[in-house]
SEKOL-209750 format. One line per 5 residues: number of its first residue (from 1); their letters; for each residue x, y, z of C-alpha. Coordinates in steps of 0.5 Angstrom, whole numbers, plus 500, padded with zeros to 3 digits. Layout:
REM residues N
NUM = a = X Y Z  ...
END
This chain:
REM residues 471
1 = xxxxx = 397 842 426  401 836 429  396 831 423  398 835 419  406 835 421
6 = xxxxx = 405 828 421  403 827 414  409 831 411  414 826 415  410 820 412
11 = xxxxx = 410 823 404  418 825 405  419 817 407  415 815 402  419 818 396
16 = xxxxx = 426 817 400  425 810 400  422 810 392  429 814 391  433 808 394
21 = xxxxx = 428 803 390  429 807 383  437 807 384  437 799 386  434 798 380
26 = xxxxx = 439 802 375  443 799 370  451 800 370  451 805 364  446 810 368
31 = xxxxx = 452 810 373  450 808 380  452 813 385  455 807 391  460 804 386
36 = xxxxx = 463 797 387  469 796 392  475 794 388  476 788 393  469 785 391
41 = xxxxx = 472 783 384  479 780 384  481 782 377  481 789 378  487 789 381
46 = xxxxx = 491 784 377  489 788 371  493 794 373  500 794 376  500 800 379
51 = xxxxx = 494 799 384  496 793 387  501 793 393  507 790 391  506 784 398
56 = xxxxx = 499 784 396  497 776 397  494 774 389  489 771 389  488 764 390
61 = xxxxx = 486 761 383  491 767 379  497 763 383  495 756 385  500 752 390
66 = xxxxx = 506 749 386  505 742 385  507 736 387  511 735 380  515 742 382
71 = xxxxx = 517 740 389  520 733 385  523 734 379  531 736 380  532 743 381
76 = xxxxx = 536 745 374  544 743 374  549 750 376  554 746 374  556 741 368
81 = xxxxx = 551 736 368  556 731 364  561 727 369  569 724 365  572 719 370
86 = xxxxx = 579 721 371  581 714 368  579 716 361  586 719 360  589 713 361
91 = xxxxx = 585 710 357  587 715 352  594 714 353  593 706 352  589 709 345
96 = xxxxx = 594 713 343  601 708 343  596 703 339  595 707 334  598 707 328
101 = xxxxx = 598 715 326  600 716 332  605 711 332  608 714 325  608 722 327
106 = xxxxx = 613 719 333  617 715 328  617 723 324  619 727 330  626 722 332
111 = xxxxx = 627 722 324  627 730 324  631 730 331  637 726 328  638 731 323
116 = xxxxx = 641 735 329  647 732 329  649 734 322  648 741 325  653 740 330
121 = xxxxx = 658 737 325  663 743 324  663 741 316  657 741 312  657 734 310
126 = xxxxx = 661 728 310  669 728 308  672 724 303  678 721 301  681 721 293
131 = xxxxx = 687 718 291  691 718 283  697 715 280  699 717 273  705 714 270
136 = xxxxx = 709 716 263  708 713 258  716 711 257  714 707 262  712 705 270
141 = xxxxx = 719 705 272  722 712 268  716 717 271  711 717 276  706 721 280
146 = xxxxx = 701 720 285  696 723 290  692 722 296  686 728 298  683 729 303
151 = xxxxx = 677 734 303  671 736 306  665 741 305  664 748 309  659 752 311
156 = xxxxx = 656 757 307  656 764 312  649 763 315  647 757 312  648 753 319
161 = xxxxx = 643 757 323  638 755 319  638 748 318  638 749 326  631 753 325
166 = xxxxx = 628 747 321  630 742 325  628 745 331  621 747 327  621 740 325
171 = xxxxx = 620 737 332  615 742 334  611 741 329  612 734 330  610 735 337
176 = xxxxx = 604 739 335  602 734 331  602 728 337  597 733 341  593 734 335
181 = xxxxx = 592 727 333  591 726 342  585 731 341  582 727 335  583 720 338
186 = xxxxx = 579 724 345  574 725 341  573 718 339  574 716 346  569 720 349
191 = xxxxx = 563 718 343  565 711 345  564 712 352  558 716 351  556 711 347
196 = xxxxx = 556 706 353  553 711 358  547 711 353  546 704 353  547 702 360
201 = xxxxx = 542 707 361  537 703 356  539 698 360  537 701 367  530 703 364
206 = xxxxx = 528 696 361  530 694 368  526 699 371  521 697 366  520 690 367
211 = xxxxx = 520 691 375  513 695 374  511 690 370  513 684 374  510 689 380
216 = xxxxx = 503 691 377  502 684 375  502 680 382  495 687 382  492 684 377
221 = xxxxx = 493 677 379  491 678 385  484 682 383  483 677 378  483 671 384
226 = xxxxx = 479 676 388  474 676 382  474 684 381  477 683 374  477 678 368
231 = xxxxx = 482 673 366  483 677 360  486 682 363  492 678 367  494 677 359
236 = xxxxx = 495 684 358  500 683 363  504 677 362  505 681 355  507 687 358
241 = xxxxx = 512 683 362  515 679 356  516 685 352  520 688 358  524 681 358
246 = xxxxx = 526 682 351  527 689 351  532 687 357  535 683 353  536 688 347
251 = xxxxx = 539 692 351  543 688 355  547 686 348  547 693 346  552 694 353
256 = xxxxx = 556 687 352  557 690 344  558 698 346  564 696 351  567 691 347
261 = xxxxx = 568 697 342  570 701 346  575 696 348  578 695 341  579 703 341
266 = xxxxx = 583 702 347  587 696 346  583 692 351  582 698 357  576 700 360
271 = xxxxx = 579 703 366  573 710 364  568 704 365  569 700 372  565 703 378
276 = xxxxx = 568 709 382  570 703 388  574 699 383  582 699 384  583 699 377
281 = xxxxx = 577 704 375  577 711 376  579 714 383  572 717 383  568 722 378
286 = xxxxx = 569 728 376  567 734 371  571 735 365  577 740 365  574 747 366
291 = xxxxx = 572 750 360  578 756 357  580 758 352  587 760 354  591 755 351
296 = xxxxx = 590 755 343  586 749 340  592 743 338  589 744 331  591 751 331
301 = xxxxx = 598 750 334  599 745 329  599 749 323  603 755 326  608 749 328
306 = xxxxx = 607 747 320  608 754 318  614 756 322  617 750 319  616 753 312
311 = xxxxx = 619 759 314  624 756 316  625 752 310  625 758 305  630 762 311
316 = xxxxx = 634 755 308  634 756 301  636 763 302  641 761 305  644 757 300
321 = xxxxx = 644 759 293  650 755 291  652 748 293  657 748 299  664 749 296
326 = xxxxx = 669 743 299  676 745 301  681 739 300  688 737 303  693 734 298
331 = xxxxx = 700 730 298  703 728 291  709 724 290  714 725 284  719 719 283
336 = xxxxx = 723 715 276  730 718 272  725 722 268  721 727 273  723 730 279
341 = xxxxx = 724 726 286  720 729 292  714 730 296  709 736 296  703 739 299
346 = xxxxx = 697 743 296  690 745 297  684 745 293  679 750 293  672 747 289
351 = xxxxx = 666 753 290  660 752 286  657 758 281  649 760 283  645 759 277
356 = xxxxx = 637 761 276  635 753 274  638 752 280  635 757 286  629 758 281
361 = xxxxx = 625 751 283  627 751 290  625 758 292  619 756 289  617 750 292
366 = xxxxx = 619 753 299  614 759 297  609 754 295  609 750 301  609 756 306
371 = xxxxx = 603 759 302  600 753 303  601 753 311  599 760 311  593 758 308
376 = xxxxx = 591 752 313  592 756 319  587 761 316  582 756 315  583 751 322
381 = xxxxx = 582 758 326  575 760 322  573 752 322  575 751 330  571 758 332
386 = xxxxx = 565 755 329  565 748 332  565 751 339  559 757 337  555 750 336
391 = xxxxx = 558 746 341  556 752 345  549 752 342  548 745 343  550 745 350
396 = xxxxx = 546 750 352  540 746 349  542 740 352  542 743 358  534 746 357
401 = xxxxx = 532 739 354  535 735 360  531 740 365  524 739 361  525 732 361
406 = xxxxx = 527 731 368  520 734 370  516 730 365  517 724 367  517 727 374
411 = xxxxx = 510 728 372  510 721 369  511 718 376  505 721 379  501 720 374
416 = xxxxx = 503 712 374  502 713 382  495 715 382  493 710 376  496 705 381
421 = xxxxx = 491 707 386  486 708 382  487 700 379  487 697 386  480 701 388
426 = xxxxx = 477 699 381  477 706 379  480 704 372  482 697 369  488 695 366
431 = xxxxx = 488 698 360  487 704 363  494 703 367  498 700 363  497 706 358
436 = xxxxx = 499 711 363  504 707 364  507 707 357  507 714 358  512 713 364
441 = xxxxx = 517 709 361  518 714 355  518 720 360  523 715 363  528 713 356
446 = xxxxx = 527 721 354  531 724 361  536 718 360  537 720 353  537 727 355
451 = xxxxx = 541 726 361  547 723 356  546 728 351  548 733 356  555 729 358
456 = xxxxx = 555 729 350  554 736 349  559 738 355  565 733 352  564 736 344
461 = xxxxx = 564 742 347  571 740 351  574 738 343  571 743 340  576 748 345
466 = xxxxx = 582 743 345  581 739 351  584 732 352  583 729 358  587 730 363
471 = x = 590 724 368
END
């Protein structure tokens, strides 16, 4: 009996364990019974966003460690990333009182304003004086007449008012127009400022350039004398080196020219372009003017100044549908045997007559030009509105451009590092790190680029809006 017991104990392990071997060997369509852990396969969890814990550390190779080119490369720009000198106002000053345009609007304004002492004038022009003799024809001694006048032109019942207003219009609208022709003179200014910003830039990566060049061939002379590398290659270097000093040169022509065309805008200041320390350069950098729109833009207050002037002209010409009429103060004397002696005094009365060939082509040529005004302004608010949608655009993409930039050629540089390493172990010749290092000049020339085109970006962004440096 206990045999027997024991048997049955042995046959019930035996198919146990063949249970077990069976289930081992199962396929995954026959549904295992023991499922797989979720944590022995990683992708599980990150392929369905509900499962996984909102601090749960990914793994590793989802989300590498950050690398060192993220560590270096400049974080993006919070602020404008272009810089105007204070002093670039006063080179727009020294601009503006050479500049022919300018010098005629100005000329314009005090011609319009001295038309204010005629409204101050009690009559409406100038008096005159007349005279007349007139004698018989008997003879000069038998009868006599003579005459003295003297008369002057008045106003017409509101004629003097309006002559005001366009005077007044007249000034405003010369005014504006000074402020428009400023602005227009600021957006030359800041294109030839950014002009040399992008040349010495050049410059500053041709420096650059030819002190690597100069740097990376003492490691070639140095391994060519140590006998690691051929004498060759040490030519490869000394053309690079030559082709440093030449763009050196290039660039440093393109400065030289770049100021001297700024100096000829400016009539010789370049206050905008001396270093920060300077006495006669800016007191420091700092940002452009903050960006608004409260102020209309000085194209658009030109042609309301143009149109208001217009108004007023018509205003004018309604105020004066006839010539003015002059009032005249006359003495005569009688004398001879055959007239009456004595002196007498009068008043003369002339008042002209309003007629249609007369008022016609003047309310018509005051009509047009208002409708011309009208039109003009309508046009400056639909241009200026899409210049500052573009300078916005462009803006915002030279902002993306100047980030992207900054990070290759942070990229750039660690790749010139590690290439440099790489040569003084023998890892890799000369060919091989002059190659990397064409790709860390360009990366270079492209964030210098970038960075100018943002300064230029912010400083069309500024003329787009209407705003002119400001001491």
């Amino acid at each position: 009996m206990p045999r027997l017991f024991l048997a049955a104990a042995c046959a019930a392990a035996l198919l146990a364990a063949g249970q077990r071997d069976a289930a081992a060997q199962q396929t995954p369509l026959s549904r295992p019974p023991l499922a797989v852990p979720p944590e022995v396969n990683p992708p599980a969890p990150v392929l369905r966003p509900p499962t996984p814990a909102p601090r749960r550390a990914p793994p590793p190779r989802e989300e590498p460690p950050p690398p060192p080119r993220a560590r270096r490369a400049p974080p993006p720009p919070s602020g404008p990333p272009p810089m105007e000198s204070a002093a670039l106002a006063r080179d727009l000053d020294a601009a503006l009182s050479i500049d022919a345009v300018a010098r005629a609007i100005q000329g314009q304004r005090e011609a319009v304003r001295s038309r204010d002492a005629q409204v101050r004038s009690p009559i409406a022009g100038s008096p005159a004086i007349g005279s007349s003799f007139r004698s018989d024809t008997r003879g000069p001694r038998l009868a006599n007449e003579w005459d003295v006048e003297l008369g002057a032109p008045l106003w017409l019942p509101g004629q003097r008012s309006a002559l005001a207003g366009t005077v007044n219009a007249g000034v405003e609208e010369q005014e504006r127009r000074l402020a428009l022709r400023r602005l227009e003179l600021a957006g030359l200014l800041r294109d030839a400022y950014w002009a040399v910003g992008a040349a010495e830039s050049e410059l500053r990566v041709a420096r650059d350039r030819l002190a690597t060049a100069r740097d990376i061939g003492r490691d070639v002379q140095r391994r060519v004398e140590l006998g690691d590398i051929a004498e060759t290659e040490a030519l490869l270097t000394r053309n690079e080196t030559l082709a440093a000093e030449l763009d050196l040169a290039r660039a440093e022509a393109a400065v030289q020219a770049a100021r001297a065309a700024y100096r000829t805008l400016t009539g010789g200041s370049e206050a905008a372009l001396l270093p920060p320390g300077t006495s006669a350069g800016m007191a420091g950098a700092r940002p452009e003017p903050a960006l608004g729109e409260a102020t209309p833009h000085p194209a658009i207050r030109a042609a309301e100044a143009a149109l208001a002037t217009a108004e007023a002209r018509a205003r004018l010409v309604r105020a004066t549908p006839i010539d003015n009429p002059e009032l005249g103060l006359f003495t005569r004397g009688q004398g001879g045997p055959a007239t009456e002696n004595g002196t007498s005094l009068g008043l003369r009365v002339r008042i002209p007559l309003p007629t249609e060939a007369r008022n016609a082509p003047r309310r018509a040529d005051a009509e047009a030009e208002r409708t011309r005004a009208e039109g003009e302004l309508i046009q400056a608010r639909r241009v200026i509105e899409g210049e500052i949608g573009l300078a916005r655009l462009g803006l915002a993409a030279a902002g993306r451009n100047r980030q992207l930039a900054a990070q290759r050629r942070a990229v750039a540089e660690q790749q010139l590092t590690a290439a440099r390493t790489a040569f003084r172990s023998g890892e890799i010749g000369a060919f091989d790190l002059f190659r990397v290092r064409q790709l860390q000049i360009e990366a270079a020339a492209v964030e210098a680029r970038a960075e100018v085109e943002a300064g230029r970006a912010r400083s069309r962004l500024n003329q787009a809006l209407g705003l002119a440096p400001r001491g």
